[in-house]
N, C-alpha and C positions, 0 to 999 in steps of 0.2 A: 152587744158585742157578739160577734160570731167566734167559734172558734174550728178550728182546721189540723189534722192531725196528719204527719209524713214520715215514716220510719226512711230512716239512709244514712250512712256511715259518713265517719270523718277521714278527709283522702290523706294521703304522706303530708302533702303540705300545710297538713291541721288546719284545714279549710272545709266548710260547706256548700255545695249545690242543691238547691232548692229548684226546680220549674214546674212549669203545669200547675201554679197556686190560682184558687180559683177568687183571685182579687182583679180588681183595672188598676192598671196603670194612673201612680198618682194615688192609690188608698194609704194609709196610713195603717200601717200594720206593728204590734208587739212580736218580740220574739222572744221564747223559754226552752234554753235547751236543758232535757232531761238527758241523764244516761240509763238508758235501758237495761235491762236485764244482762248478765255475764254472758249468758249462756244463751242459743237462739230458744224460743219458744218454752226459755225458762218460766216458775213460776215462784211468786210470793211464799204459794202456797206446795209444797214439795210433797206432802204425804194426801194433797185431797184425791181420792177416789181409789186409794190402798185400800184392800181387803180389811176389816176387823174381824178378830175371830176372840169374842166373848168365850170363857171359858166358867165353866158355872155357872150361871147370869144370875140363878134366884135364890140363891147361898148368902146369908150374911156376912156384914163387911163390918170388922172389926168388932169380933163380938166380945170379945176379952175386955175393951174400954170403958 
């Protein structure tokens, strides 16, 4: 199985366009539509590559327990 990946939006008349797939004519092809991300160039991940700023680092934790 190959698979082939094409970002492109759904038009007013809740239809898609697809061309330029790189299949012949006559292959049998699956289709899965995902919805993407809300936002453009959103991510899963929101806080990866925020600053941490440790505060104390080598202080014990919880020492009263």
């Amino acid at each position: 199985m190959h698979a082939f990946f094409i970002e492109t939006s759904v038009k007013k008349n809740k239809k898609l366009e697809l061309s330029d797939l790189p299949f012949q004519e006559g292959d049998r092809v699956g289709v899965v539509v995902l919805k993407l991300s809300a936002t453009p160039g959103g991510s899963q991940y929101p806080l990866r590559g925020t600053p941490i700023k440790y505060e104390n680092p080598t202080e014990p934790v919880a020492q009263q327990d």
